[in-house]
C-alpha positions in Angstrom: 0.0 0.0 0.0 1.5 3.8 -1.3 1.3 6.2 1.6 1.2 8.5 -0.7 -1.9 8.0 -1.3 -4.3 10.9 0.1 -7.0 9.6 2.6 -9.8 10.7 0.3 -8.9 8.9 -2.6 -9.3 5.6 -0.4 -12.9 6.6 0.5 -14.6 4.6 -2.6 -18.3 4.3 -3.5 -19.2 0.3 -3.3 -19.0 0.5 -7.2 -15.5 1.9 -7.4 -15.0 -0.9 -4.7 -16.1 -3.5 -6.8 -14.7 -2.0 -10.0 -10.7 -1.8 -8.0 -11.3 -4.9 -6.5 -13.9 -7.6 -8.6 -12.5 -11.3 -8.8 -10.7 -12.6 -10.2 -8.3 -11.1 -8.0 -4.5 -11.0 -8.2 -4.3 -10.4 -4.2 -5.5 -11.5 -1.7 -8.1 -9.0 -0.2 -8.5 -8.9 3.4 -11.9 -7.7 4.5 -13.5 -6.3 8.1 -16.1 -3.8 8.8 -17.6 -1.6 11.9 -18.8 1.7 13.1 -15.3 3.0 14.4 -16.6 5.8 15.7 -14.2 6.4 18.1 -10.7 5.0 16.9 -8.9 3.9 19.5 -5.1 1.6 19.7 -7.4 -1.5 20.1 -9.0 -0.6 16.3 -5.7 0.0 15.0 -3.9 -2.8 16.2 -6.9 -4.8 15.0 -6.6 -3.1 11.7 -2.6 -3.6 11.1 -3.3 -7.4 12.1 -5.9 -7.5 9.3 -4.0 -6.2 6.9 -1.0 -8.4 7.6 -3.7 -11.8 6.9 -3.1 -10.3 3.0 -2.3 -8.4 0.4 -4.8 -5.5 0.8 -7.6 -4.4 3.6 -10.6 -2.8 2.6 -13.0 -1.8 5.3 -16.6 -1.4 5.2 -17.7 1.4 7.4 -21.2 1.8 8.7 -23.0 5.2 7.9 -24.4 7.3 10.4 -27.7 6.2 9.7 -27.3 2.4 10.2 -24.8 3.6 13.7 -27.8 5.0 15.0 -30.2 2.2 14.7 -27.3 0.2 16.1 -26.3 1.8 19.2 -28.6 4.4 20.0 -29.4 7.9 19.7 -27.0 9.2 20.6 -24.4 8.1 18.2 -22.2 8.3 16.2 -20.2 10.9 17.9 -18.1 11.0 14.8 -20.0 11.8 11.3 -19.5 8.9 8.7 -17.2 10.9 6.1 -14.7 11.9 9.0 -14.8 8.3 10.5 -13.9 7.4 6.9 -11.4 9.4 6.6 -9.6 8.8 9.8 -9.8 5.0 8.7 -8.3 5.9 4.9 -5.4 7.5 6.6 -4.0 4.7 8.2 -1.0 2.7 5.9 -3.1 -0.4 6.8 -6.0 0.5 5.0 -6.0 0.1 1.4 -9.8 1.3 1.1 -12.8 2.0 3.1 -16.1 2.0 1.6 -19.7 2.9 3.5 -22.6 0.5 3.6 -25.8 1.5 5.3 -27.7 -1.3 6.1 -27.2 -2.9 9.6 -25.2 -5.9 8.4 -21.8 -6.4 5.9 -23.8 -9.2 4.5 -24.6 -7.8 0.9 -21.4 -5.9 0.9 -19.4 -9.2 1.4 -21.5 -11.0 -1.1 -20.6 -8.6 -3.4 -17.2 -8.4 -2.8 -16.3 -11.9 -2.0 -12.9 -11.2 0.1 -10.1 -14.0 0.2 -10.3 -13.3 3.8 -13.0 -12.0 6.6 -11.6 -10.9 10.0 -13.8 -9.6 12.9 -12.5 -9.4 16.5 -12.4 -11.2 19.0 -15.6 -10.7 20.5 -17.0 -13.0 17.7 -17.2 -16.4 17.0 -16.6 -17.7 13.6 -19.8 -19.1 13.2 -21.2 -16.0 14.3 -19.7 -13.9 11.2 -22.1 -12.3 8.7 -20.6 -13.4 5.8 -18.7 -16.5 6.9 -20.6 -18.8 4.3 -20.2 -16.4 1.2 -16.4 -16.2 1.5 -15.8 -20.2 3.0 -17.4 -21.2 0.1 -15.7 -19.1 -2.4 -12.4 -20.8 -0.8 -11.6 -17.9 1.7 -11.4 -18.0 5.2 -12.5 -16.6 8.5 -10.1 -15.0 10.8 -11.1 -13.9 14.5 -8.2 -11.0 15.9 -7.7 -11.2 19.4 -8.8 -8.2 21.1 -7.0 -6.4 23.1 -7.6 -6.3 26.7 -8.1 -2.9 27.9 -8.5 -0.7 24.7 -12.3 -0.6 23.7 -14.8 1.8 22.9 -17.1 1.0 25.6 -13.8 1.4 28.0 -13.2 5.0 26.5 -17.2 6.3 27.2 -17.3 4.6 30.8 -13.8 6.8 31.6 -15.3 9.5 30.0 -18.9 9.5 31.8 -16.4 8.9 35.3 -14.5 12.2 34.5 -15.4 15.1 36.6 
């Protein structure tokens, strides 16, 4: 992946995803998704050990919209297109592209990835996806989380805070 590569230009539409990245495929493409809304070491840790599972990482992001009917009203704290762009400027991420239902699931059947990683709050039969990309031949990776670094960890320390 060229750093040199502004974070916007990684933001694609799902059909410049599919157009940069439709089988068959020369690499193998690495795939997770999530709301990210507020990136954290744990997300980038998780990210970099995506990435490393192949040759490039796209991430799906969720929109605003589908964070809200997710986790609540009160979220996302950050709006989708910064989110995105926070995500595009990491050197681990090759692409990010927005999807706005609640699930990856028509996103990964469109893409197909080599490889679909979620963390390690999930089980592998639990992955949206898994059966698309296991039968295409690809695999399911679960990244250990680590302990300590979470989302939910940041917004309990922050409603604690004086």
């Amino acid at each position: 992946m060229s750093t040199s590569i502004p974070p916007g230009a990684r933001i694609l539409s799902r059909h410049e995803l599919l157009e940069r990245y439709r089988r068959p495929r020369k690499l193998r493409l690495v795939f997770t998704n999530g709301c990210f809304d507020v990136l954290h070491r744990g997300h980038v840790e998780y990210l970099f050990a995506a990435r490393a599972l192949g040759d490039a990482l796209v991430v799906g992001l969720n929109t605003d919209a589908s964070v809200r009917r997710l986790k609540g009203a009160g979220r996302p704290f950050n709006r989708e297109l910064d989110r995105a762009f926070v995500l595009a400027g990491l050197g681990c991420v090759d692409a990010v592209t927005l999807f706005d239902e609640d699930t990856p699931a028509r996103l990964i059947a469109d893409l197909v990835p080599d490889v679909l990683v979620k963390g390690g709050d999930y089980r592998t039969q639990d992955v949206i996806g898994r059966e698309v990309v296991e039968t295409a031949g690809g695999r399911v990776v679960i990244v250990p989380l680590i302990q300590g670094h979470s989302t939910t960890t940041i917004l309990e320390r922050l409603r604690e805070s004086p």
